[in-house]
DOLUMDREN-821548 format. One record per residue: residue in three letters; x, y, z of N, C-alpha, C in turn. Coordinates in pm, whole numbers, padded with zeros to 5 digits, always signed. Each point is the difference from the previous one (the first is absolute). Layout:
AlaXYZXYZXYZ...
! end
This chain:
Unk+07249-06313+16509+00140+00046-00005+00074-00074-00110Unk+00079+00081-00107+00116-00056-00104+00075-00071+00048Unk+00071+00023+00144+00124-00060-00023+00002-00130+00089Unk+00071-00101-00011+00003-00100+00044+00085+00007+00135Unk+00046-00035+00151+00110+00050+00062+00051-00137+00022Unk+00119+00033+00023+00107-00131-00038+00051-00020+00127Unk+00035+00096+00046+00049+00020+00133+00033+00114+00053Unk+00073+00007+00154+00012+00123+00057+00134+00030-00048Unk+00016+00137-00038+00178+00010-00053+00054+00024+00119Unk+00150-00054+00011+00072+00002+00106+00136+00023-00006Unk+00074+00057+00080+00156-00005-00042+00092-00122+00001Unk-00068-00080+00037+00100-00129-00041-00032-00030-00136Unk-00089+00039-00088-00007-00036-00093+00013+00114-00163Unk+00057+00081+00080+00091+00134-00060-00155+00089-00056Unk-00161-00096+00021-00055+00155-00003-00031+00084+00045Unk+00049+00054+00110+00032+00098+00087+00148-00015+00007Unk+00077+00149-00020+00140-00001-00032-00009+00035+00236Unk+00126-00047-00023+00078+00034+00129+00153+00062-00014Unk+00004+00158+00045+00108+00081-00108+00130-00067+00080Unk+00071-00023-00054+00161+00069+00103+00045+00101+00072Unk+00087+00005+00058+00060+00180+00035+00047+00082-00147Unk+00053-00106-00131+00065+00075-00041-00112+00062-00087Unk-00075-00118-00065-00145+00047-00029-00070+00118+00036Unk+00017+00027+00123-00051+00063+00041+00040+00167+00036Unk+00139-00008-00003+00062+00131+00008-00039+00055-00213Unk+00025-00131-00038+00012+00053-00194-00106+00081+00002Unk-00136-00044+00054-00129+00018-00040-00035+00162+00060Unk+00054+00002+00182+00050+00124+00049+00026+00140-00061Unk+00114-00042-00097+00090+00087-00082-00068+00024-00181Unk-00103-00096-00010-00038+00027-00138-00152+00114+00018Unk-00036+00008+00100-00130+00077+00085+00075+00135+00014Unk+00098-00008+00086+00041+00118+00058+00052+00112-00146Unk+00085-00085-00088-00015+00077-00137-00072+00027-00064Unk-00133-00072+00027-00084+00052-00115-00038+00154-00022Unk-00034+00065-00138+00001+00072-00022-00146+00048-00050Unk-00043-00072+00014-00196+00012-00053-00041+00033+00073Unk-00178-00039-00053-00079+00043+00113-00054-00106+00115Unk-00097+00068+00078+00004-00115+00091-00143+00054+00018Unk-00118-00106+00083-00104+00052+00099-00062-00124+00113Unk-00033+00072+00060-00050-00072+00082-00141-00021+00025Unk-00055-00114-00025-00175+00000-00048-00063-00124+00166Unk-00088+00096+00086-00068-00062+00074-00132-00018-00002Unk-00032-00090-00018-00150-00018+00072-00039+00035+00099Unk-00090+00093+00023-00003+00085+00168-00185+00043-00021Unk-00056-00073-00075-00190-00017+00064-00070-00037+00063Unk+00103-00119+00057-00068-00050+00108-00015-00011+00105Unk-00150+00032+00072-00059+00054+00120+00059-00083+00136Unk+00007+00018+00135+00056-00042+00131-00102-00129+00027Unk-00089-00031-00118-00134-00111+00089+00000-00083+00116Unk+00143-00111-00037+00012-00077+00114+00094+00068+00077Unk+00063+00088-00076+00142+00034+00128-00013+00032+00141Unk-00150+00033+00045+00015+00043+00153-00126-00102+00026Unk-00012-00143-00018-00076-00080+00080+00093-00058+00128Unk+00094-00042+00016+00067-00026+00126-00022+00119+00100Unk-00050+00122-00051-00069+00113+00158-00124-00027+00041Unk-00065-00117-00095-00152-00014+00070-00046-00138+00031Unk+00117-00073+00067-00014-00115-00035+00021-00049+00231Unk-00054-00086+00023-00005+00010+00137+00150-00109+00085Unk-00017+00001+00118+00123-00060+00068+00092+00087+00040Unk+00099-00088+00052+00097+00077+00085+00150-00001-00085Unk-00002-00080-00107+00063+00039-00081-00014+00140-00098Unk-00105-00030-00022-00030+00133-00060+00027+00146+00034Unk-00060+00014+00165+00007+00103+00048+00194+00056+00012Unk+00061-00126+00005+00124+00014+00023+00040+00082-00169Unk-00036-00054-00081+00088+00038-00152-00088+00172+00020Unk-00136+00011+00026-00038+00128+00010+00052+00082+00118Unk+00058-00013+00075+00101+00103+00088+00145-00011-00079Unk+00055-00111-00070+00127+00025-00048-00027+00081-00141Unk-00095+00002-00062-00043+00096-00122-00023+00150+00031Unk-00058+00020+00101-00026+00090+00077+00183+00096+00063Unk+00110-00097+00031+00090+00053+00074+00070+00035-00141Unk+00035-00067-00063+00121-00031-00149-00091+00046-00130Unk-00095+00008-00023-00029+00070-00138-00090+00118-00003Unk+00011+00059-00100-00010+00154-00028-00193+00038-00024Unk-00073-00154-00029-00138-00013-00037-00074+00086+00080Unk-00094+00056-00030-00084+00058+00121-00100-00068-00011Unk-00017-00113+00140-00124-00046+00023-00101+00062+00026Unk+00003+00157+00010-00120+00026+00089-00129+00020-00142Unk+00069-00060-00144-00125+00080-00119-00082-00133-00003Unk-00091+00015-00037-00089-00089-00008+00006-00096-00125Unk-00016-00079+00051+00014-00140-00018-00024-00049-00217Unk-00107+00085+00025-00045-00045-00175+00112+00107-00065Unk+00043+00150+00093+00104+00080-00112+00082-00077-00016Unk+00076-00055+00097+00114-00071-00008+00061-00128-00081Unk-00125-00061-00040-00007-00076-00093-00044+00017-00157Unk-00040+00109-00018-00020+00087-00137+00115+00066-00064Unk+00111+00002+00154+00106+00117-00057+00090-00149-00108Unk+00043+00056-00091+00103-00056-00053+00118-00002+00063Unk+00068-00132-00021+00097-00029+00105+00123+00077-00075Unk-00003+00083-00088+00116+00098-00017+00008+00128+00047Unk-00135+00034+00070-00004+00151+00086-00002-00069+00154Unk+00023-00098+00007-00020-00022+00160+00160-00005+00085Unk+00041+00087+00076+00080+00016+00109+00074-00156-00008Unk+00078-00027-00041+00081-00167+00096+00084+00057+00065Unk+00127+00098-00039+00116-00026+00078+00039+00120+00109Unk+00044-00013+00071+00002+00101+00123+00189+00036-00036Unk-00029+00110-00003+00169+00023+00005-00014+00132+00155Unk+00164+00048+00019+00029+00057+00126-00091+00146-00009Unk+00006+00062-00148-00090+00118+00002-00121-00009-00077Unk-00016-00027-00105-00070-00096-00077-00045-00080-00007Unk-00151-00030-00073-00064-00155-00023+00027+00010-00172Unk-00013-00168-00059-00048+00035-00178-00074-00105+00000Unk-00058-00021-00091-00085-00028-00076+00049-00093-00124Unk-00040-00133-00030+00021-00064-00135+00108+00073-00103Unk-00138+00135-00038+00050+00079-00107+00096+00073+00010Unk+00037+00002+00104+00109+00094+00031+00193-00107-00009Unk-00062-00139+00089+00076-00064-00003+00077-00024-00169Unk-00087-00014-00113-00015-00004-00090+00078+00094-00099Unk+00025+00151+00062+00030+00105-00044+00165-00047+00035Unk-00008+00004+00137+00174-00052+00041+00047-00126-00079Unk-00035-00107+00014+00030-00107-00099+00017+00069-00147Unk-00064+00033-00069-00008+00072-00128+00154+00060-00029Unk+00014+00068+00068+00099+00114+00047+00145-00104-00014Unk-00020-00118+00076+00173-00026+00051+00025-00139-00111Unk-00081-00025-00084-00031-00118-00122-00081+00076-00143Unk-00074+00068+00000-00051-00005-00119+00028+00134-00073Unk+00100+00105+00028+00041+00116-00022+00120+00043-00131Unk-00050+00001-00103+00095+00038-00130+00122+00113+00048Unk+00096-00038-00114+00086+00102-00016-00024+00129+00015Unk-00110+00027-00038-00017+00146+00014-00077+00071+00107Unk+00016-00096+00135-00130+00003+00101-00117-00022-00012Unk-00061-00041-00039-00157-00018-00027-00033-00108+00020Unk-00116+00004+00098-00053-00154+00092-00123+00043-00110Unk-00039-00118-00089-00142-00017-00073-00093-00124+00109Unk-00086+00046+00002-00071-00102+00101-00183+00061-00107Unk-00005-00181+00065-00192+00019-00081-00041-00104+00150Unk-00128+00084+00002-00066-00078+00150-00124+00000-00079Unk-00057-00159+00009-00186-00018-00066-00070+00040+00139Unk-00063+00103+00012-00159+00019+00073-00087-00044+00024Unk-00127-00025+00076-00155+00033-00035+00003+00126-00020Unk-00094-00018-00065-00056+00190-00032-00030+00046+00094Unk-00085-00040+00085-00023+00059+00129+00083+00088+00090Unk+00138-00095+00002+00126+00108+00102+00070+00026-00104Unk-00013+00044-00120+00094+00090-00086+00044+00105+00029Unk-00084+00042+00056+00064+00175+00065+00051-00046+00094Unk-00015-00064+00103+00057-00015+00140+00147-00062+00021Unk-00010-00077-00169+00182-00076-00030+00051+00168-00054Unk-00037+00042-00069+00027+00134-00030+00026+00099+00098Unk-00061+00032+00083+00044+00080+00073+00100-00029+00113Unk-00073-00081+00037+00190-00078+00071+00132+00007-00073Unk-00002-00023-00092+00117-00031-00125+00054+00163+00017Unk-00117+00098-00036+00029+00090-00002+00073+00103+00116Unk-00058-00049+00119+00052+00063+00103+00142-00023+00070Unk+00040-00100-00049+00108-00089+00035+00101-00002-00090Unk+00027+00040-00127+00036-00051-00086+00099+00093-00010Unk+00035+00173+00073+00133+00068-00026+00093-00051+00105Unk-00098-00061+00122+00120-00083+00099+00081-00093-00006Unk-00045-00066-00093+00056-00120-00057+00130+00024-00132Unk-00099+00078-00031+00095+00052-00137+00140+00108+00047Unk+00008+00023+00142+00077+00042+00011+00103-00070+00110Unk-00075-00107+00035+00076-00127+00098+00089-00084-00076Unk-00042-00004-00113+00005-00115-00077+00088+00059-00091Unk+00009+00107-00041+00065+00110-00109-00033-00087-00130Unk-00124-00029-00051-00011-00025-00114-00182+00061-00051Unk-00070+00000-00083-00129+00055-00098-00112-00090+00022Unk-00094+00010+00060-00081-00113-00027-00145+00039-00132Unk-00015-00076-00100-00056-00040-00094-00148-00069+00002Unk-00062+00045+00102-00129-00109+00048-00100-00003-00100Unk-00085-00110-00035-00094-00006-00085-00067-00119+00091Unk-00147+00085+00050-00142-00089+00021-00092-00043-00075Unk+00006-00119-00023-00191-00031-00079-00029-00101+00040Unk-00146-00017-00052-00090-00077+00054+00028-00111-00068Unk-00102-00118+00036-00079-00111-00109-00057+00055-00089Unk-00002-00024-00108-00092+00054-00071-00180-00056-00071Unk-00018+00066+00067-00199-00090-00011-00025-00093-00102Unk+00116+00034-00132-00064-00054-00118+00058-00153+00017Unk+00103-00037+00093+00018-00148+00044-00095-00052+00103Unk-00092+00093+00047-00149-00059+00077-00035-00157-00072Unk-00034-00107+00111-00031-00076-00082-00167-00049+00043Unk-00065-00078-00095-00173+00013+00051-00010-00147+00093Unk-00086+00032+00093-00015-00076+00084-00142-00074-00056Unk-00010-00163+00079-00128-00044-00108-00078-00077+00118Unk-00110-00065-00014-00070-00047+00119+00045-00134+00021Unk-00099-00061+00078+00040-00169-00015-00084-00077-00108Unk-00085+00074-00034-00039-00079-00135+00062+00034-00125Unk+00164+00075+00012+00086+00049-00110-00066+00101-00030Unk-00079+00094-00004-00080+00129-00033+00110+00123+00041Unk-00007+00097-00086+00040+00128+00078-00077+00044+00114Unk+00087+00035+00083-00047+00026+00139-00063+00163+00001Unk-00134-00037+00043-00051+00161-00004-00009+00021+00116Unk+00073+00128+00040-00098+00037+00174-00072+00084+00009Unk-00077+00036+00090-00106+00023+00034-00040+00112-00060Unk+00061+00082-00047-00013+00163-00133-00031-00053-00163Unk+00043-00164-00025-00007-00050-00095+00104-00005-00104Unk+00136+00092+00063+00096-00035-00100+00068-00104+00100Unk+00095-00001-00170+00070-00170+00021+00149+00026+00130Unk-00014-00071+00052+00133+00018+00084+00161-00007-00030Unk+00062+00088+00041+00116-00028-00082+00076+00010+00137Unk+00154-00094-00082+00090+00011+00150+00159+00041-00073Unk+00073+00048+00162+00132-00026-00092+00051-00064-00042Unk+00085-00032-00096+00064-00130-00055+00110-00079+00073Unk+00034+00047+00132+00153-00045+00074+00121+00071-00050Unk+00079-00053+00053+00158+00100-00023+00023-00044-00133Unk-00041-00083-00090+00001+00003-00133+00018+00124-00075Unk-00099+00041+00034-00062+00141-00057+00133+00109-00012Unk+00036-00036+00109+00142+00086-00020+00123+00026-00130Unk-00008-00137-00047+00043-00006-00104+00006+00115-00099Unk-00136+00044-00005+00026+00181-00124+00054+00112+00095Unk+00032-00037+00119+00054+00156+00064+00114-00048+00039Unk+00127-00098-00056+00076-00053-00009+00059+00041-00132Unk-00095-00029-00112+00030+00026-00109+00033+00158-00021Unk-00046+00074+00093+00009+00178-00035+00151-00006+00022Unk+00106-00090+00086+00103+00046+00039+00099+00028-00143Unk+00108+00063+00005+00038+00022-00131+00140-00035+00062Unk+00040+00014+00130+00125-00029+00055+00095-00152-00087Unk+00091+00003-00020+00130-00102-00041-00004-00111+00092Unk-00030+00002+00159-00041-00099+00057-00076+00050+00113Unk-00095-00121+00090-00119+00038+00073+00047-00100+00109Unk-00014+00060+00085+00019-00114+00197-00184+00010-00008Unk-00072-00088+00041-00109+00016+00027+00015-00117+00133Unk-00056+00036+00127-00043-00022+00134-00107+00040+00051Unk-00058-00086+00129-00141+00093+00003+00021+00066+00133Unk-00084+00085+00043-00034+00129+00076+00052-00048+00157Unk-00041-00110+00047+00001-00024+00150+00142-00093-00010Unk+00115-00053-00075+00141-00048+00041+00082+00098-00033Unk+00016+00061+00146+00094+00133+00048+00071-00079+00117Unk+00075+00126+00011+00096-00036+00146+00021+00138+00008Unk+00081+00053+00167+00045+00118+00062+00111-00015-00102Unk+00081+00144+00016+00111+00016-00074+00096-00080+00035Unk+00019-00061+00126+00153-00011+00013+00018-00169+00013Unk-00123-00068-00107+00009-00119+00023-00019-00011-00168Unk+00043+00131-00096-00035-00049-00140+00119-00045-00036Unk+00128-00002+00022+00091-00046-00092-00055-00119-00078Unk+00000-00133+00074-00079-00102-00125-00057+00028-00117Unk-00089+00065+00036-00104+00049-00083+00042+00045-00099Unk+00102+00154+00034+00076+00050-00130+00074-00065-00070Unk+00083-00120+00065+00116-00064-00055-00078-00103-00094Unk-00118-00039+00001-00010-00063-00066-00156+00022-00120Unk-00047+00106+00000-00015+00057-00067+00096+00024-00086Unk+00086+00065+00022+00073+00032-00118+00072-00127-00072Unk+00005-00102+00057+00024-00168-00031-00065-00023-00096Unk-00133+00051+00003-00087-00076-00089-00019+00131-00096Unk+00043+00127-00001+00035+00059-00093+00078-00010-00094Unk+00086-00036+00039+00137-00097-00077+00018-00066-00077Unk-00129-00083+00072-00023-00122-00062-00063+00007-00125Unk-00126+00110+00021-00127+00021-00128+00142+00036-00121Unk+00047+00085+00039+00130+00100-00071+00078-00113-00088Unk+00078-00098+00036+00029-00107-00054-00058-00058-00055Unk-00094-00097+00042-00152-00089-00075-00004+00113-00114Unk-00036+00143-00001-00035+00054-00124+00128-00014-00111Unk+00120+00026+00075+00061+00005-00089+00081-00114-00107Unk-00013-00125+00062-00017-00089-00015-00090-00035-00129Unk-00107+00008+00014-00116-00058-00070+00025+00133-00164Unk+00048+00111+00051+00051+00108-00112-00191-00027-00072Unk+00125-00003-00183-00156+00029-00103-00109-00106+00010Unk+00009-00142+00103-00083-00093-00002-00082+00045+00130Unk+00022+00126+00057-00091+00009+00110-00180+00024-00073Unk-00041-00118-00048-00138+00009-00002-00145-00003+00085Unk+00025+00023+00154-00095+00016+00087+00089+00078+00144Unk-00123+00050+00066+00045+00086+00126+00102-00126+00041Unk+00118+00061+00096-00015-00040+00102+00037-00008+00123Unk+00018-00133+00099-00064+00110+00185+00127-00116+00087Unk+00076+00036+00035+00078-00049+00132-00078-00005+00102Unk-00042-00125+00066-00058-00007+00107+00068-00048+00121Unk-00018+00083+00156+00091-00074+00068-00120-00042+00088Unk+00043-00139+00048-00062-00101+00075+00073-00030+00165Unk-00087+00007+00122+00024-00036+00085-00006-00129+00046Unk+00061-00067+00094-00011-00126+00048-00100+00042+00092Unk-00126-00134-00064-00110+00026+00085-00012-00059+00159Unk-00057+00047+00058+00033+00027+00130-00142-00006+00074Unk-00104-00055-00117-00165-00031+00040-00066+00110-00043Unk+00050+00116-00047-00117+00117-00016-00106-00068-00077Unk-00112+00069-00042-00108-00043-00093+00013+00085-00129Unk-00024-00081-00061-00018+00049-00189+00091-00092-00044Unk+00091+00065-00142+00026-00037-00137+00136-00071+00016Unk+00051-00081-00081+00110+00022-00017+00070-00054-00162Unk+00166-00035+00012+00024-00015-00151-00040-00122-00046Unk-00047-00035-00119-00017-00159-00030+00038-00009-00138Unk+00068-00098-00082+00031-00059-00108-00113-00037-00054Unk-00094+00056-00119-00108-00093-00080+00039-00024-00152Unk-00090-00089-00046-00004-00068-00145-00093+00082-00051Unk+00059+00055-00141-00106+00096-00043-00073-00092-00127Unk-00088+00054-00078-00073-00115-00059+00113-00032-00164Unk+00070+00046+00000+00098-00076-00100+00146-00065+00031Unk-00053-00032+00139+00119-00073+00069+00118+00061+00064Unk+00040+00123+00025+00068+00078-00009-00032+00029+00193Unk+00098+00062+00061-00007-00048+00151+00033+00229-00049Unk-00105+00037+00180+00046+00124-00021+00035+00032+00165Unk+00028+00096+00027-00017+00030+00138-00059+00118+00042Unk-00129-00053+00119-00117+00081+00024-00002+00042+00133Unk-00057+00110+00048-00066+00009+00142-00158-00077+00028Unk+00015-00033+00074-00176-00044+00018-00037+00008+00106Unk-00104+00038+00055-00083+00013+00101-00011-00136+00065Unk-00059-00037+00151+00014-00071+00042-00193-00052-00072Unk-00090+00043-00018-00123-00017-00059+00026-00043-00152Unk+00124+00007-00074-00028-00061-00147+00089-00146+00029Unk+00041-00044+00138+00025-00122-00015-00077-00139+00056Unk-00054-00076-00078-00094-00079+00073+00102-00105+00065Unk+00084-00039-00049+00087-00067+00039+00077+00025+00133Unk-00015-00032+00168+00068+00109+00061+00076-00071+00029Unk+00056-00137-00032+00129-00049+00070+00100+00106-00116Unk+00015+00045-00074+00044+00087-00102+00090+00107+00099Unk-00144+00044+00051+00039+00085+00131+00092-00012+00107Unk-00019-00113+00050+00055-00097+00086+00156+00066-00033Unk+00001-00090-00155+00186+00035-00068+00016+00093-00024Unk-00043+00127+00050+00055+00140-00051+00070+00040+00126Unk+00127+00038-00070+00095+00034+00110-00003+00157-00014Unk-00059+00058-00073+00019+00149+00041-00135+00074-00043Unk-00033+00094-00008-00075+00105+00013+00007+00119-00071Unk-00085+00073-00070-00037+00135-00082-00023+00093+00081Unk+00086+00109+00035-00018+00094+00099-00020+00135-00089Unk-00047-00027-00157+00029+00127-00062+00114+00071+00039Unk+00114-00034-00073+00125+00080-00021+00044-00052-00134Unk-00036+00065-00112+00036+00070-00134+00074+00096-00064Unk+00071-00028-00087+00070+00082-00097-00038-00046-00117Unk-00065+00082-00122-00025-00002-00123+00019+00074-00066Unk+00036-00069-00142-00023+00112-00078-00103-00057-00103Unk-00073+00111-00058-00101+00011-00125-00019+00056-00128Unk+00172+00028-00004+00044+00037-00149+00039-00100-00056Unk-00011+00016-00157+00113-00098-00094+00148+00094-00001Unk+00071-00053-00053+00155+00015-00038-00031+00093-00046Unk-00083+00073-00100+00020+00153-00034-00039+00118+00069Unk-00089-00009+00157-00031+00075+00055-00175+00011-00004Unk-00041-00114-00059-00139+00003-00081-00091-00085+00103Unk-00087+00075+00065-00117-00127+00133-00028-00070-00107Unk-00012-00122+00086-00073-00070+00003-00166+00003-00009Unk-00117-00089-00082-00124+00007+00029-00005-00097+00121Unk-00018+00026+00157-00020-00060+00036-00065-00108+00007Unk-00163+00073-00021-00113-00115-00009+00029-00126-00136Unk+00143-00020-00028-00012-00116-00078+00092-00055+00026Unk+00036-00004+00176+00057-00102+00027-00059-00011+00129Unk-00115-00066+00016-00066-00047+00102-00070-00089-00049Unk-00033-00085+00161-00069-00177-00054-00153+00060+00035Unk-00103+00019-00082-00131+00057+00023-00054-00157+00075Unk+00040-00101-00001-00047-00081+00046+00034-00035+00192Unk+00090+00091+00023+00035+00012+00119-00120+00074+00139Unk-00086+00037-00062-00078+00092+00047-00059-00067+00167Unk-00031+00096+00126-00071-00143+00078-00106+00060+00031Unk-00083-00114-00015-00157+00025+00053-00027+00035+00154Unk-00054+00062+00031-00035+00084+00176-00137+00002-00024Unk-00079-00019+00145-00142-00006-00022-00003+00107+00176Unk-00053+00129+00006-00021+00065+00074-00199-00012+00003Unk-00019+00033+00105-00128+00093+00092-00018+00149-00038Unk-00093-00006-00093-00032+00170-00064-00190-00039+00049Unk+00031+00112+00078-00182+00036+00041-00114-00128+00039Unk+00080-00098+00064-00014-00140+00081-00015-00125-00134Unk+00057+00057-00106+00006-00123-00104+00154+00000+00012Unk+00006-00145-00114+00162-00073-00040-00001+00111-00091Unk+00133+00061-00056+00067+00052-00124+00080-00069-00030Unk+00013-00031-00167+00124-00070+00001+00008+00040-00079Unk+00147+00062-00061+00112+00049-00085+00097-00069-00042Unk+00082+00038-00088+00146-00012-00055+00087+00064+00013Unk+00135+00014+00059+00092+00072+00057+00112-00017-00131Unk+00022+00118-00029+00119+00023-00133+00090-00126+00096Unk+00127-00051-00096+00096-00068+00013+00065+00108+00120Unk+00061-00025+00133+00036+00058+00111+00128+00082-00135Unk+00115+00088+00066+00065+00077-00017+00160-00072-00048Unk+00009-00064+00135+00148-00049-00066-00001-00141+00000Unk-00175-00012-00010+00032-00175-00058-00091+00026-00176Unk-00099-00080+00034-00012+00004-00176-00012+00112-00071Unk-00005+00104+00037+00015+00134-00074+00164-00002-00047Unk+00114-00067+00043+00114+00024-00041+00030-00167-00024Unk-00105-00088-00003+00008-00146-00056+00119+00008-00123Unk+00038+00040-00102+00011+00002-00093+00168+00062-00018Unk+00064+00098+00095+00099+00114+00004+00119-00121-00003Unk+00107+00028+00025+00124-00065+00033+00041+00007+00140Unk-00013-00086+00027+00011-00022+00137+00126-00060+00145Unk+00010+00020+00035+00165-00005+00120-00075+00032+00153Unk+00027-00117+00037-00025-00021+00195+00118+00026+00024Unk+00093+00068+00101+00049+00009+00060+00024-00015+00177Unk+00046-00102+00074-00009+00016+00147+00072+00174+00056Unk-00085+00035+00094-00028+00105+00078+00036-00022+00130Unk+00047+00062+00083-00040-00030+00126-00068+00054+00073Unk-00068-00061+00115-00127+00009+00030-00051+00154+00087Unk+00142+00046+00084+00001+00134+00004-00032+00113-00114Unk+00016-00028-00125-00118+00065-00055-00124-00003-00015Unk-00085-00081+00041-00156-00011+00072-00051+00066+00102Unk-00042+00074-00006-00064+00039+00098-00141+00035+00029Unk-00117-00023-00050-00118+00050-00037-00049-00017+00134Unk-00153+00097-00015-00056+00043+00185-00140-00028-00068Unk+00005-00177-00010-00172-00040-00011-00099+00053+00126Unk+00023-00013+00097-00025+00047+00099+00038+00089+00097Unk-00034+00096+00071+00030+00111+00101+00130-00072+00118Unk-00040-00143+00030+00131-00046+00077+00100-00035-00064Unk+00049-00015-00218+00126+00033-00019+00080+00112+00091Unk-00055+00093-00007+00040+00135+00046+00100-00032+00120Unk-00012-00113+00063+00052-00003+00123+00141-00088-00040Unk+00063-00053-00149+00087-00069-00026+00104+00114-00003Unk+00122-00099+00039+00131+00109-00002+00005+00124-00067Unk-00025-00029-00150+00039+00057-00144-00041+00129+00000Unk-00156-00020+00065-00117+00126+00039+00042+00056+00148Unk+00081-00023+00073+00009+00072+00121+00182+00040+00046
! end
């Protein structure tokens, strides 16, 4: 890894801003005018794997969360066990409403709708796939999509794609060899949410919210959510305008929660190699240091606003502002051997190493993600 980490950024030490009210109404009012474009870009490929291990797990606790899953959410236990964990957690049932259930993607559509909707009505939304349920995000989208559009009284703009194979990366043995299996070609894997990075780059929108697939809420617990979304719309909106003809790299308003123990990333202050201090996301795996951890007072819940134009309307090349040295090594079980690979720089850490960067505190009611089938049972979801 390039960068050196210095410490955890924090709001006592102004790198993480903590807004005001008045701050915060300005930022309100510079969103609500805007006159551009907008989209909304999710990550939505990834499969339910762990989400329904608390249904197979034994005790009397257990059995208890599986009758309250059973009374309060919309899941149908009765499919078998391996579908249920194949489905991507953006076609899977969470929320139970009085006539109605939805779904991630659907939740997604409403959010879209009451935050990411231009002057001229038009919700632009990009959702990344597996190839596998491409049709199945598709046809949902499709079946659903004049109800909404007429709930909502605004256009929706959807664009699906995949990973794209050609960020496959080669897997090698333990004696460093390319890994052959058993047909004799070399093994290849995906690269991680890195990869995302070129189906990021397709967006052409003025600015991008990017969040991932499973932090939703029922409708009538989004105000947060919207209000501050558009906060950090505001914000990108300013920061750009600000920076005017010197805007020489993307860049991304990040809002940060006060961590509260979840697992993964959060913001940290590093030394880059010409002395120069930047501010990064990092995974909880690129820090060896964990009293580091210890001092991190908040948390990466993916909530973004970027932009990836210059001042004239002109993208950005992405791929030349990423730390290629960020990459992390994973060693999986392919056909009872070790594989071990290289994982592109993750998405909104070293793939955007390089952008202009702003933490912002959040509050924590905008979190909501359903790592597991018993989120489902938190307020937000019921």
């Amino acid at each position: 890894m390039s960068l050196i980490i210095e410490k955890a950024a924090s709001v006592k030490d102004g790198t993480i801003l903590k807004l005001t009210p008045e701050e915060e109404a300005r930022y309100l009012g510079m969103a609500d005018s805007f006159e551009g474009t907008l989209c909304k870009f999710t990550p939505a490929s990834g499969a339910a794997t762990r989400m329904f291990k608390p249904l197979y797990e034994e005790g009397e606790a257990a059995d208890r969360v599986r009758r309250q899953l059973r009374e309060k959410t919309p899941v149908d236990f009765t499919i078998d066990r391996n579908i249920l964990s194949s489905t991507p957690k953006g076609l899977i049932p969470f929320h139970k409403y009085a006539m109605f259930v939805r779904t991630p993607l659907e939740e997604h559509l409403v959010e879209g709708a009451m935050y990411a909707k231009d002057k001229r009505g038009i919700v632009r939304l990009h959702f990344t796939v597996s190839q596998e349920h491409l049709e199945d995000f598709k046809r949902l989208f499709s079946s659903v999509r004049a109800g909404y559009e007429n709930r909502y009284n605004c256009r929706y703009d959807a664009v699906f794609t995949t990973q794209d194979h050609a960020t496959d990366v080669t897997a090698y043995d333990e004696d460093g060899k390319p890994f052959l299996k058993e047909d004799g070609t070399v093994l290849k894997r995906p690269a991680g949410h890195g990869a995302l990075l070129a189906n990021l780059s397709l967006c052409d929108e003025d600015f991008i919210f990017i969040k991932n697939i499973d932090n939703v809420v029922k409708e009538p617990f989004l105000d947060d959510t919207i209000k501050w979304k558009k906060i950090l719309l505001g914000m990108a909106i300013h920061l750009k305008e600000t920076l005017g003809n010197s805007l020489d790299r993307p860049i991304r308003v990040c809002g940060m929660v006060r961590n509260e123990g979840e697992p993964g990333g959060g913001p940290f202050v590093c030394r880059e190699k010409d002395g120069s201090t930047s501010l990064q996301i990092l995974e909880s795996v690129q820090i060896e240091d964990k009293s580091l951890m210890k001092e991190s007072t908040h948390f990466n819940p993916v909530d973004i606003v970027c932009c990836i134009k210059d001042a004239q309307g002109n993208k950005f090349d992405l791929q030349q502002f990423t730390d290629p040295e960020t990459g992390l090594s994973v060693e999986k079980t392919y056909e009872g051997r070790k594989a071990k690979y290289t994982e592109l720089p993750g998405l909104w850490n070293g793939s955007m190493s390089r952008w202009h960067t702003v933490f912002v505190e959040v509050p924590i009611s905008t979190f909501n993600p359903v790592k597991t089938v018993a989120d489902l049972l938190r307020p937000a979801h019921q």
